[in-house]
PDB file of N, CA, C and O in Angstrom:
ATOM      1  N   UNK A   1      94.121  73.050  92.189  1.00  0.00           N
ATOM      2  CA  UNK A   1      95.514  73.406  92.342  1.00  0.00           C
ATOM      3  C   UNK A   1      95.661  74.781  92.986  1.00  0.00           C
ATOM      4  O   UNK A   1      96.385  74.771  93.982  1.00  0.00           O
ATOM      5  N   UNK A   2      95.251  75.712  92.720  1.00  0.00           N
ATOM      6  CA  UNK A   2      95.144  77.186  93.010  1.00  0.00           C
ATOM      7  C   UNK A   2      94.823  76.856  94.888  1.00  0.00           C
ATOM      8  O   UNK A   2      95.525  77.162  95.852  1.00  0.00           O
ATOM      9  N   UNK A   3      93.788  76.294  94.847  1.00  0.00           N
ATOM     10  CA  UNK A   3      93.273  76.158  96.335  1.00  0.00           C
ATOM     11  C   UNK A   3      94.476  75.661  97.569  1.00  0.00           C
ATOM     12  O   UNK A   3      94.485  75.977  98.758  1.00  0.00           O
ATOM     13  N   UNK A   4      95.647  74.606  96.667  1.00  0.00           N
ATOM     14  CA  UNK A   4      96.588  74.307  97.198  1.00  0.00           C
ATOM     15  C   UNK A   4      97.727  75.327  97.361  1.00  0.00           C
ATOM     16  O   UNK A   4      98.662  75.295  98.161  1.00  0.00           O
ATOM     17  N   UNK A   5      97.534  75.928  96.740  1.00  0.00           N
ATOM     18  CA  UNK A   5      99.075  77.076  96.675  1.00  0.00           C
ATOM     19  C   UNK A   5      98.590  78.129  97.531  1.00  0.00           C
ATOM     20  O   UNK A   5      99.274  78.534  98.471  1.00  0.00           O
ATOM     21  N   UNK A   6      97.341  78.643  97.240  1.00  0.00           N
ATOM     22  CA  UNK A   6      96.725  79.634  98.311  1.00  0.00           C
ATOM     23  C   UNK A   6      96.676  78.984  99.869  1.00  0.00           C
ATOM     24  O   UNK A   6      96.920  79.642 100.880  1.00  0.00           O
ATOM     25  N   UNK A   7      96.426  78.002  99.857  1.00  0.00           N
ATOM     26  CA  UNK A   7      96.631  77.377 101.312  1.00  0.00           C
ATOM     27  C   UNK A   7      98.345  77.541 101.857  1.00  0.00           C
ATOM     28  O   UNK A   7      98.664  78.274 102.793  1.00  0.00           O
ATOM     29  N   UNK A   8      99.234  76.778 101.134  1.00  0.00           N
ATOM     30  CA  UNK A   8     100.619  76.906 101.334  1.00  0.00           C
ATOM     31  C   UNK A   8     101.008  78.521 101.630  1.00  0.00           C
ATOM     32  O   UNK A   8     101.900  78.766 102.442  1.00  0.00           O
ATOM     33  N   UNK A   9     100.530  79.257 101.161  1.00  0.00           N
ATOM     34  CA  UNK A   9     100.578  80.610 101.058  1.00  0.00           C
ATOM     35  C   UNK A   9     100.520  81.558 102.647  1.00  0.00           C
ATOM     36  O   UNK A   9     101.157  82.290 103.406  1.00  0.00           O
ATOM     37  N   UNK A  10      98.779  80.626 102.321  1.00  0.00           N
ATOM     38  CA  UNK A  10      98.530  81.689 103.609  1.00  0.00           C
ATOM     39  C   UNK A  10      99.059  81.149 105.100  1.00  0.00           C
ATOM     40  O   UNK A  10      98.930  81.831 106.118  1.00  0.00           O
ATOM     41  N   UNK A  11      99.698  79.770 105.077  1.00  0.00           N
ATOM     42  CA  UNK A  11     100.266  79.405 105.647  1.00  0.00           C
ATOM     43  C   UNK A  11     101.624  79.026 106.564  1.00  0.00           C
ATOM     44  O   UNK A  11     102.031  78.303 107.474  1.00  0.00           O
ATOM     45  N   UNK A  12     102.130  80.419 105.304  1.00  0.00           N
ATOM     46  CA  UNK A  12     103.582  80.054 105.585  1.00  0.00           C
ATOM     47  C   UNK A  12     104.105  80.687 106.314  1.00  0.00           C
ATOM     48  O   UNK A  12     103.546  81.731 106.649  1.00  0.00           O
ATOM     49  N   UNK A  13     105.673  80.276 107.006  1.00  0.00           N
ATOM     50  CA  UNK A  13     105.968  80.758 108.514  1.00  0.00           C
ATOM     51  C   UNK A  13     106.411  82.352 108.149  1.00  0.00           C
ATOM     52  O   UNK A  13     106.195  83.217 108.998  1.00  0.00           O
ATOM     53  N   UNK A  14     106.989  82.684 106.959  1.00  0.00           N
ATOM     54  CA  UNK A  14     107.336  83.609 106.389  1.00  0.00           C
ATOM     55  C   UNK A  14     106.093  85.189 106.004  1.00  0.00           C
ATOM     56  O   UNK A  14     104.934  84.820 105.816  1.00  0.00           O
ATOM     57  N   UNK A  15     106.206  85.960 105.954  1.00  0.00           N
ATOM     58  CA  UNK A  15     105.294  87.113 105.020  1.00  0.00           C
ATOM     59  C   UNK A  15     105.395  86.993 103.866  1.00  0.00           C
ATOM     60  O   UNK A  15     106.559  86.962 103.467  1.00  0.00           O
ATOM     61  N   UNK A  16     104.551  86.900 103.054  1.00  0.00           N
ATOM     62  CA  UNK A  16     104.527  86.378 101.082  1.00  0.00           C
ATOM     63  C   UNK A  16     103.783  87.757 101.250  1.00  0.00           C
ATOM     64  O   UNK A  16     103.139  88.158 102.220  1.00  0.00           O
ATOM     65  N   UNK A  17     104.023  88.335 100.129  1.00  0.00           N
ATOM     66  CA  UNK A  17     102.848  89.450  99.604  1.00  0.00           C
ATOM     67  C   UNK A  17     103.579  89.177  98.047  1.00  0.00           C
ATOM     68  O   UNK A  17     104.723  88.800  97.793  1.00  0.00           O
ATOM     69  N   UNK A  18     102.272  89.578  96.988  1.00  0.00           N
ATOM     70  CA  UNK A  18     102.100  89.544  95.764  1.00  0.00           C
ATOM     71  C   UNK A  18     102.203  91.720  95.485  1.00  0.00           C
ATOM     72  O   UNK A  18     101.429  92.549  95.966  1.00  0.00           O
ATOM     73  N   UNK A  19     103.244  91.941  94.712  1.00  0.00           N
ATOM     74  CA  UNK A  19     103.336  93.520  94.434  1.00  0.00           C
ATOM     75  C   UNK A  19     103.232  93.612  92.943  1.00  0.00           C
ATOM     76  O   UNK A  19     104.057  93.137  92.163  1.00  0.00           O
ATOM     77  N   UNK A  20     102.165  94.253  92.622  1.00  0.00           N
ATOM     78  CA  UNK A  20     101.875  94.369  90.795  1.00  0.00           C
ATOM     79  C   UNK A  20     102.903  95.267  90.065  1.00  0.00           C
ATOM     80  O   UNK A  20     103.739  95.538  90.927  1.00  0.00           O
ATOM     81  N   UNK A  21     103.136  95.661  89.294  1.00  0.00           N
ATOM     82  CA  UNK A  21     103.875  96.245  88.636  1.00  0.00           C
ATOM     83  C   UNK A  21     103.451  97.778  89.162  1.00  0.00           C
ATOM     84  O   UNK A  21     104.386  98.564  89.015  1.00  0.00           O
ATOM     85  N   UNK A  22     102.229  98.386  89.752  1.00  0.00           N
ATOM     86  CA  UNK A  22     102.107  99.576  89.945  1.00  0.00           C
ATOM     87  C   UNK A  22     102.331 100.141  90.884  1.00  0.00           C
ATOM     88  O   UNK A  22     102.199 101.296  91.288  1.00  0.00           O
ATOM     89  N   UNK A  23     102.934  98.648  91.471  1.00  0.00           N
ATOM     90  CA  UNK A  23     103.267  98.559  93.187  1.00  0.00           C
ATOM     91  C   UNK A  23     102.096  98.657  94.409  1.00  0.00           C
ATOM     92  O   UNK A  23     102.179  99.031  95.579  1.00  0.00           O
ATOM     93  N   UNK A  24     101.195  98.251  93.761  1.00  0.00           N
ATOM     94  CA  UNK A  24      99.821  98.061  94.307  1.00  0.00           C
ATOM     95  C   UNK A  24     100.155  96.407  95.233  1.00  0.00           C
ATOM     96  O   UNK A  24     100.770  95.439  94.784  1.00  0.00           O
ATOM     97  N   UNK A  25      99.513  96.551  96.601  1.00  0.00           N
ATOM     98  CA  UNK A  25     100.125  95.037  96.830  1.00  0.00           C
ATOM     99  C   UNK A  25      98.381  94.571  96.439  1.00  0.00           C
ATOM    100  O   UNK A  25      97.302  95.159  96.510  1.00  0.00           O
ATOM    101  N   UNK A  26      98.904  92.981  95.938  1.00  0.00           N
ATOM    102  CA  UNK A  26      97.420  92.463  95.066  1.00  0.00           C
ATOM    103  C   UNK A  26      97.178  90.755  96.150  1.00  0.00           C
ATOM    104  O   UNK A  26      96.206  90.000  96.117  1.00  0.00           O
ATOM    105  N   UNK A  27      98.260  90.648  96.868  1.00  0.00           N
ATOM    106  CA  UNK A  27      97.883  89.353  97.811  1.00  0.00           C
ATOM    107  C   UNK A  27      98.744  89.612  98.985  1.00  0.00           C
ATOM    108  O   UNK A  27      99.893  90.001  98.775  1.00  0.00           O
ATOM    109  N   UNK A  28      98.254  89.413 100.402  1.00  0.00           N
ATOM    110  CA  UNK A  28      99.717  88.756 101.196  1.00  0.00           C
ATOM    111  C   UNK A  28      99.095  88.231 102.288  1.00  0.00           C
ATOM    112  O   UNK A  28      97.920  88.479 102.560  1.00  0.00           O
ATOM    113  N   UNK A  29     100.053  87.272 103.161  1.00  0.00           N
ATOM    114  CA  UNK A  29      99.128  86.407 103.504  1.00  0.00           C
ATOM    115  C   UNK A  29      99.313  86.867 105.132  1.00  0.00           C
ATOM    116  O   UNK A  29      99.438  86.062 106.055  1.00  0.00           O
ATOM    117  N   UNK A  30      99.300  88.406 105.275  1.00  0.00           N
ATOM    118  CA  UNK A  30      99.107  88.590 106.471  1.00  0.00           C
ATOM    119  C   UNK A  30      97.517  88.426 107.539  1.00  0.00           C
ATOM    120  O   UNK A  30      96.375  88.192 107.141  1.00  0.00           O
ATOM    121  N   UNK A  31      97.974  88.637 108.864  1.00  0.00           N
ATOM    122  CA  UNK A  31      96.295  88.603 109.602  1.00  0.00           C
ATOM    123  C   UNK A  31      95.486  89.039 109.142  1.00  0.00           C
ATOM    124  O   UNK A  31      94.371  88.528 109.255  1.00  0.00           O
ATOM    125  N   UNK A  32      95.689  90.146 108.439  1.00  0.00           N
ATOM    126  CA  UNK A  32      94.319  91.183 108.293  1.00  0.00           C
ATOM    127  C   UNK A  32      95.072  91.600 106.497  1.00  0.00           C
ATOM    128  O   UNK A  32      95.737  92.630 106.387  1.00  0.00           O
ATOM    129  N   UNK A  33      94.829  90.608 105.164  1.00  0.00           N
ATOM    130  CA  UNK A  33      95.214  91.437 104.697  1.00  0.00           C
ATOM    131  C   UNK A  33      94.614  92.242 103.821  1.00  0.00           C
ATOM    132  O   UNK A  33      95.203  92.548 102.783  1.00  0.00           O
ATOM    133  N   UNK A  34      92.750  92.934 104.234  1.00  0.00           N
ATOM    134  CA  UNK A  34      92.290  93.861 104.177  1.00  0.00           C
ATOM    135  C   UNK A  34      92.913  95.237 104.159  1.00  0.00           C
ATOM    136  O   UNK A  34      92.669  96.130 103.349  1.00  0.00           O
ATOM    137  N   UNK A  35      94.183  95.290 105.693  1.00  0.00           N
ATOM    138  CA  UNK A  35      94.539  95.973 105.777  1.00  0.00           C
ATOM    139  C   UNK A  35      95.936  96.304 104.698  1.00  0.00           C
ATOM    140  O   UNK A  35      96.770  97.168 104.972  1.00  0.00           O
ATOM    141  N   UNK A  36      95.984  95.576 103.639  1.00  0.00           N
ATOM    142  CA  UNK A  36      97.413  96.027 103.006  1.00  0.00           C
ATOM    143  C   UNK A  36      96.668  95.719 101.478  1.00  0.00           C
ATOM    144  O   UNK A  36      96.956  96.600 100.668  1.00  0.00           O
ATOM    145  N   UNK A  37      95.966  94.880 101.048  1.00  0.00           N
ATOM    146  CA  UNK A  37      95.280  94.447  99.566  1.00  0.00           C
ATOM    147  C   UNK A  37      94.967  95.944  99.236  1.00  0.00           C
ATOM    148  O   UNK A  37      94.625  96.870  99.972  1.00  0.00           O
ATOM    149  N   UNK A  38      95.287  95.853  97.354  1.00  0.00           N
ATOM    150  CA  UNK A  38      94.959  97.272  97.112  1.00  0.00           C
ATOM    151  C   UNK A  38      95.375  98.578  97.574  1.00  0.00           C
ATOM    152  O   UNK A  38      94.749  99.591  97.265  1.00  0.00           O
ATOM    153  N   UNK A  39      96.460  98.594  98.340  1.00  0.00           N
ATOM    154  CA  UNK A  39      97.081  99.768  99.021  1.00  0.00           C
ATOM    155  C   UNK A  39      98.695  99.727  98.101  1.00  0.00           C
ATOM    156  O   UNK A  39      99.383  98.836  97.604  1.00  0.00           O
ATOM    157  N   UNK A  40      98.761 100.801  98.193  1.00  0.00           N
ATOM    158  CA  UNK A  40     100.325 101.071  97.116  1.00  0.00           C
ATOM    159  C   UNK A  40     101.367 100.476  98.343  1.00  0.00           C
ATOM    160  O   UNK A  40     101.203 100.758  99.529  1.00  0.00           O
ATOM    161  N   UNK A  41     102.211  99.803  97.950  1.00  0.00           N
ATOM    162  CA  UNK A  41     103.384  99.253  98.948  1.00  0.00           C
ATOM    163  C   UNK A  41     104.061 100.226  99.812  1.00  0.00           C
ATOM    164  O   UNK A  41     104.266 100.078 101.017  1.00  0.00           O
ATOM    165  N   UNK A  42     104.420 101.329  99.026  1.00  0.00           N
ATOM    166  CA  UNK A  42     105.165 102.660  99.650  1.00  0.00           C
ATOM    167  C   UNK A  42     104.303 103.279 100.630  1.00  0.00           C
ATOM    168  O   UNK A  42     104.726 104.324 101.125  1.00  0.00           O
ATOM    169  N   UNK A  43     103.304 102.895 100.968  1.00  0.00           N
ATOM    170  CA  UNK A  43     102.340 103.608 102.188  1.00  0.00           C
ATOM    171  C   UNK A  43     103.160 102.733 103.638  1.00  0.00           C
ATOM    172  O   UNK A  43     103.094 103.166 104.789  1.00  0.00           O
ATOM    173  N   UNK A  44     103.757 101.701 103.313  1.00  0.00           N
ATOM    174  CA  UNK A  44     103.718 100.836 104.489  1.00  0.00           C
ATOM    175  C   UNK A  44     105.083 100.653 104.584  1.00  0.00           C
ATOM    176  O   UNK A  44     105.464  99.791 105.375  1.00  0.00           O
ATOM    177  N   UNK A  45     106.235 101.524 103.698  1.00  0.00           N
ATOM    178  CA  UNK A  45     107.412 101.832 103.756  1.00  0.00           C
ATOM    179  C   UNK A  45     108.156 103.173 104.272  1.00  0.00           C
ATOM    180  O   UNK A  45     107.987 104.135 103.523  1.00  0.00           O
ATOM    181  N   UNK A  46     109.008 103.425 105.505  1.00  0.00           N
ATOM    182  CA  UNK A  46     109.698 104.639 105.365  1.00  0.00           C
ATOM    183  C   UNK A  46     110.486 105.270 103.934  1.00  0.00           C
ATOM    184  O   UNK A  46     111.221 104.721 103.112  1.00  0.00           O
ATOM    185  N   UNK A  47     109.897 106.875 104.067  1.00  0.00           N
ATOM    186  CA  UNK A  47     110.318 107.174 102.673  1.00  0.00           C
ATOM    187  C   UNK A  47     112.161 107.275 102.189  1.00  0.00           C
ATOM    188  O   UNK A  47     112.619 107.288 101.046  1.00  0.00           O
ATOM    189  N   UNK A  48     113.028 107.341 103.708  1.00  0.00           N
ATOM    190  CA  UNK A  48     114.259 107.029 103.382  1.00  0.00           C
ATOM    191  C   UNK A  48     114.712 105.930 102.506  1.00  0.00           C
ATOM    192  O   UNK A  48     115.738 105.966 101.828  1.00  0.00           O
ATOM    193  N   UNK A  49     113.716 104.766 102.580  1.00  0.00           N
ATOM    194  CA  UNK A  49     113.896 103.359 101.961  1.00  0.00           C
ATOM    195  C   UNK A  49     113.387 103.371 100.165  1.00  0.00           C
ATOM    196  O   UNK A  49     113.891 102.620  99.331  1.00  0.00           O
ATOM    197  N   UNK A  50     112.243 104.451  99.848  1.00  0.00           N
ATOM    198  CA  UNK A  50     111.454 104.258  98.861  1.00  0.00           C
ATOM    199  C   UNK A  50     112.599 104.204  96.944  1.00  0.00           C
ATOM    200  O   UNK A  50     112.446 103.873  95.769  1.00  0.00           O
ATOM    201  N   UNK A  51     113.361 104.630  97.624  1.00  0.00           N
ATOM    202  CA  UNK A  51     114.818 104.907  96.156  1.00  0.00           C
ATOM    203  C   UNK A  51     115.064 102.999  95.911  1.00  0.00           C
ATOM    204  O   UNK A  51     115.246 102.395  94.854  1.00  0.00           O
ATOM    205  N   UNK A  52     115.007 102.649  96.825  1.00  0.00           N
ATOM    206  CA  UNK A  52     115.870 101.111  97.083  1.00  0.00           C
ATOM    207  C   UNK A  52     115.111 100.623  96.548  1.00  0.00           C
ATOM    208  O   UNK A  52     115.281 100.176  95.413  1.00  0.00           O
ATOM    209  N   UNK A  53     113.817 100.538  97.324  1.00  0.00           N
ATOM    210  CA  UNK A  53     113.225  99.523  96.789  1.00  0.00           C
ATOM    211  C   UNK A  53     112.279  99.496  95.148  1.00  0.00           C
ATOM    212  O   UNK A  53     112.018  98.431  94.588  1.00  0.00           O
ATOM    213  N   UNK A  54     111.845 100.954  94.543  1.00  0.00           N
ATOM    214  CA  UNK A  54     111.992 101.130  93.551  1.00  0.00           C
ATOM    215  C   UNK A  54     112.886 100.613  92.763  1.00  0.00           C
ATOM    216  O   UNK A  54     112.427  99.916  91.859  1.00  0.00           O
ATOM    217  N   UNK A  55     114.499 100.780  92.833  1.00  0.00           N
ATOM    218  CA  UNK A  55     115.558 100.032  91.551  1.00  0.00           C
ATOM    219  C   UNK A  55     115.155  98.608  91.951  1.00  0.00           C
ATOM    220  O   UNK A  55     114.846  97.875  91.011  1.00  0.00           O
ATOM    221  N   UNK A  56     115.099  98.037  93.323  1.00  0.00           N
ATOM    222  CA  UNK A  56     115.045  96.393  93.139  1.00  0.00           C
ATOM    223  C   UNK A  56     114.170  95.608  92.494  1.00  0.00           C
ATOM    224  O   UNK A  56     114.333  94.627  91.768  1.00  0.00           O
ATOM    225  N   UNK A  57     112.711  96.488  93.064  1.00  0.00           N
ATOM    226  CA  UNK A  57     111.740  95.677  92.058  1.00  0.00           C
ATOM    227  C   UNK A  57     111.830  96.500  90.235  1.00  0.00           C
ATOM    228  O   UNK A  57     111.003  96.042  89.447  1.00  0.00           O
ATOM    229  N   UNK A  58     112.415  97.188  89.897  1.00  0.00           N
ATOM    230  CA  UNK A  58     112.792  97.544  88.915  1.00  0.00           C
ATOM    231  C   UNK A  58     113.332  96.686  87.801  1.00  0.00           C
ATOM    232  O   UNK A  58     113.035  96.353  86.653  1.00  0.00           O
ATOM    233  N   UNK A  59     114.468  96.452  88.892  1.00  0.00           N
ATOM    234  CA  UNK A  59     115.213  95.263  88.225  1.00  0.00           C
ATOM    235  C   UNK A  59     114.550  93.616  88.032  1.00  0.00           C
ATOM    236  O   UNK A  59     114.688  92.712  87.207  1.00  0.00           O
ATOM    237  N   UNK A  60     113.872  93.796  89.131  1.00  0.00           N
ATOM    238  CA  UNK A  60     113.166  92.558  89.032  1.00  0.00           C
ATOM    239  C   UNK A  60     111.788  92.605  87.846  1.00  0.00           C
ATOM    240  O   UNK A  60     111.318  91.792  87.050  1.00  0.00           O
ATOM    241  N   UNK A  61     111.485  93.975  88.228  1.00  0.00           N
ATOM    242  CA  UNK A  61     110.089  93.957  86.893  1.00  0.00           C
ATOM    243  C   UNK A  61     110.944  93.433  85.232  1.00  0.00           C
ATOM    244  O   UNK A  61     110.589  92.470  84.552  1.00  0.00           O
ATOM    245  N   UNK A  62     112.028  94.322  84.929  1.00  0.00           N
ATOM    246  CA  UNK A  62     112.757  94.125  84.076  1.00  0.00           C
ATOM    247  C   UNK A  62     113.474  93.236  83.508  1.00  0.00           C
ATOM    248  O   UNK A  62     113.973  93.379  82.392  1.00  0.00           O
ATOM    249  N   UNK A  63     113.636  91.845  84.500  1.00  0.00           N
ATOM    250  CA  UNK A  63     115.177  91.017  84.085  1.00  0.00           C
ATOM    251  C   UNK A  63     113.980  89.574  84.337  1.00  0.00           C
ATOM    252  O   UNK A  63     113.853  88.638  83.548  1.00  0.00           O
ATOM    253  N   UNK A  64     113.416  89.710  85.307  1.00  0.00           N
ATOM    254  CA  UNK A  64     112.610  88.684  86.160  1.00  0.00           C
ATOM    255  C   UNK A  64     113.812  87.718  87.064  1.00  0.00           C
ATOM    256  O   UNK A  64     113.721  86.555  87.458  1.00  0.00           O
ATOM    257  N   UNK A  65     114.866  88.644  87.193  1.00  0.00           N
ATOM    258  CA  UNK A  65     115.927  87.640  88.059  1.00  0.00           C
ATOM    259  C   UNK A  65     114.927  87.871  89.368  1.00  0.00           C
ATOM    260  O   UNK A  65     114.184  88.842  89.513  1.00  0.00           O
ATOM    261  N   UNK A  66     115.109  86.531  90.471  1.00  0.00           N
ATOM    262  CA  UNK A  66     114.371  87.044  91.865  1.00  0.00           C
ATOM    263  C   UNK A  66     115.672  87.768  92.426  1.00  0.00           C
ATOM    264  O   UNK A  66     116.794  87.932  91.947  1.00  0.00           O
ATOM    265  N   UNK A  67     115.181  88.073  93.422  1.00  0.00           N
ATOM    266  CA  UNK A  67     115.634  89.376  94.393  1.00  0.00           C
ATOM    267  C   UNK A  67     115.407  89.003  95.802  1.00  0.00           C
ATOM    268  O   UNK A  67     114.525  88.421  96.434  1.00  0.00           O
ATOM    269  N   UNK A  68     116.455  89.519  96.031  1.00  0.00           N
ATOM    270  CA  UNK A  68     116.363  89.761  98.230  1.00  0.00           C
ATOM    271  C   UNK A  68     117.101  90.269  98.328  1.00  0.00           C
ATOM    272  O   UNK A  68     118.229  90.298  97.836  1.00  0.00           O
ATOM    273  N   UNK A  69     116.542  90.822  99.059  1.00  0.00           N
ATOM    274  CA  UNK A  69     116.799  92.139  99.958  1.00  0.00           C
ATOM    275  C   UNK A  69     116.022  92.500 101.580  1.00  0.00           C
ATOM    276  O   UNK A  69     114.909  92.141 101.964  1.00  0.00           O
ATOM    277  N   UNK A  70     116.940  93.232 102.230  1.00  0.00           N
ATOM    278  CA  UNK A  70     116.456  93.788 103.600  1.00  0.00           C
ATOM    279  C   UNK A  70     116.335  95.085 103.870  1.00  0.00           C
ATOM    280  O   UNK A  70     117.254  95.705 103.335  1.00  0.00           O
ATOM    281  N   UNK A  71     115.701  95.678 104.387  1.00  0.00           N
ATOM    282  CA  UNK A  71     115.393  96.861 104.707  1.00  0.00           C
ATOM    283  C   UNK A  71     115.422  96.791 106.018  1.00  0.00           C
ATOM    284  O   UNK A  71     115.177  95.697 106.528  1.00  0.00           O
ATOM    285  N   UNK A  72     115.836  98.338 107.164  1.00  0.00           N
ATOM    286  CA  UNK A  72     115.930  98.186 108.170  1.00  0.00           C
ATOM    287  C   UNK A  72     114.592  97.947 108.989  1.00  0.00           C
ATOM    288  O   UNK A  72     113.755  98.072 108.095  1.00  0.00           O
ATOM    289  N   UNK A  73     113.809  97.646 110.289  1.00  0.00           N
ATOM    290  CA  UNK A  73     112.657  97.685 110.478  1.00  0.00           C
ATOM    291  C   UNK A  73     112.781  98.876 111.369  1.00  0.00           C
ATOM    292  O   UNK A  73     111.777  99.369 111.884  1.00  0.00           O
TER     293      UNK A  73
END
């Protein structure tokens, strides 16, 4: 089962990343994601944005409601 969801995963037309509670990202199913596994999320965010996205996953660590949201690129 796992083998199936990780496939769907790394497959999808979308960016999935997995963010731990320490905000460590722990999966995503980018090209290279050497380059983002184990790296704190806020390295790969402008710091104007870092307030936002702190309360969202906040709220989300807290309530477990899901969440969306956009940030500018």
């Amino acid at each position: 089962m796992a083998a199936v969801v990780h496939s769907h995963l790394q497959n999808a037309p979308s960016a999935i990343s997995v963010i731990g509670l320490d905000f460590r990202i722990k999966f995503t199913n980018s090209p290279s994601p050497e380059a983002y596994v184990g790296h704190d999320l806020f390295d790969f965010i402008a710091p104007q944005h870092h307030a936002v996205i702190r309360m969202v996953y906040n709220r989300l660590f807290a309530t477990g409601e899901a969440v969306s949201f956009e940030i500018p690129g």
